[in-house]
C-alpha positions as CSV (number, residue, x, y, z in Angstrom):
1,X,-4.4,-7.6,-19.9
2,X,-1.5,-6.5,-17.5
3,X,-3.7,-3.6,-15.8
4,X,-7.1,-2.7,-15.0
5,X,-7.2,-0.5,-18.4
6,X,-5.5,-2.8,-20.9
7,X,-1.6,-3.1,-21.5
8,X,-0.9,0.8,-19.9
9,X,-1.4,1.6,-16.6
10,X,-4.3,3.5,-16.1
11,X,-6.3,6.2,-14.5
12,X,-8.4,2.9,-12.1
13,X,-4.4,0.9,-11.9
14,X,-3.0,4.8,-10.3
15,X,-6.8,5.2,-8.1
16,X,-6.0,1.8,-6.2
17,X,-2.3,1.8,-6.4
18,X,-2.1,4.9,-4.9
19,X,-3.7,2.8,-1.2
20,X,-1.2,-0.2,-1.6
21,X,2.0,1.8,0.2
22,X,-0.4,1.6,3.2
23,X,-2.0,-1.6,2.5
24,X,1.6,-3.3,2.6
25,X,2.2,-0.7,6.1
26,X,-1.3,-2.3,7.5
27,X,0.3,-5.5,6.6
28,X,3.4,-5.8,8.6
29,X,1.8,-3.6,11.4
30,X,-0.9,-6.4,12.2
31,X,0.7,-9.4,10.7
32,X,-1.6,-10.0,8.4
33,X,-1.8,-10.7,4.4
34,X,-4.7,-8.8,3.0
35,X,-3.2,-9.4,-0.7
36,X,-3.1,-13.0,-0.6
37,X,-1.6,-14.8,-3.4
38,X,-3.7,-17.9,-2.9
39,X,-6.6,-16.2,-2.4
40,X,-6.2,-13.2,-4.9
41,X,-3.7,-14.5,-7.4
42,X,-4.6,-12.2,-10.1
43,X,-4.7,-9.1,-7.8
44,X,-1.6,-10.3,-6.5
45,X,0.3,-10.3,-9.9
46,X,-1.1,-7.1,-10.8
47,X,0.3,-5.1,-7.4
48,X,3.7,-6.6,-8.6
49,X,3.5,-5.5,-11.9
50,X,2.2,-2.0,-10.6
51,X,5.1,-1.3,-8.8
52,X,7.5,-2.8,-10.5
53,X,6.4,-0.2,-13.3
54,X,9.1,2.6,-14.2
55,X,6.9,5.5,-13.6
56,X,5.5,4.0,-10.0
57,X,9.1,2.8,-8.5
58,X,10.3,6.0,-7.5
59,X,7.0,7.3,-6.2
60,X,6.0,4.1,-4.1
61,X,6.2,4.8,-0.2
62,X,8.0,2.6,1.6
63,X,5.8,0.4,3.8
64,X,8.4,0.5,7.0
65,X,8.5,4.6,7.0
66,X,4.6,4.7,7.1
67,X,4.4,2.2,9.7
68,X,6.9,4.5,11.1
69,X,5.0,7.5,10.3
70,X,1.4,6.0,11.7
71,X,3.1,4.6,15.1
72,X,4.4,8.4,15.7
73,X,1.3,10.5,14.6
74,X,-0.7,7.3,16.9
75,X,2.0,8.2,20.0
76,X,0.9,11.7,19.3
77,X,-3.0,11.4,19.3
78,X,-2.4,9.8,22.5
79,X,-0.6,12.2,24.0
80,X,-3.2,15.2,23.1
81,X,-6.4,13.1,23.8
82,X,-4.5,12.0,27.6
83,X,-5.9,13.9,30.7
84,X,-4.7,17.1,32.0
């Protein structure tokens, strides 16, 4: 089957596709590959078809702008947790 539910994406496929924009941020912040292709090959295929899907292109963050996003809001906890 092409997703977690059979040949349609499904309520599971939009649960864990809905952590991959920051999965693929967590990724190329700390240089690391959590969704392997050697290791997880099926898991893999399936977060390509998942976003390649119609109905998910449009609505996938971008992994750069939420690295973005989390190096700000990080700069920003820093800055309200620093002495005064």
């Amino acid at each position: 089957k092409q997703y977690f539910g059979g040949d349609n994406i499904g309520y599971l496929d939009i649960a864990l596709g809905s952590f991959l924009g920051w999965i693929k941020a967590v990724e190329k912040f700390a240089g690391v590959e959590l969704l392997d292709e050697a290791k997880v090959p099926n898991l893999a295929a399936w977060v390509d078809r998942f976003c390649a899907h119609p109905a998910v292109v449009d609505a996938m963050p971008d992994a750069d702008k939420l690295v973005e996003f989390a190096v700000k809001h990080a700069a920003s906890m820093k800055a309200l947790d620093a002495p005064k």
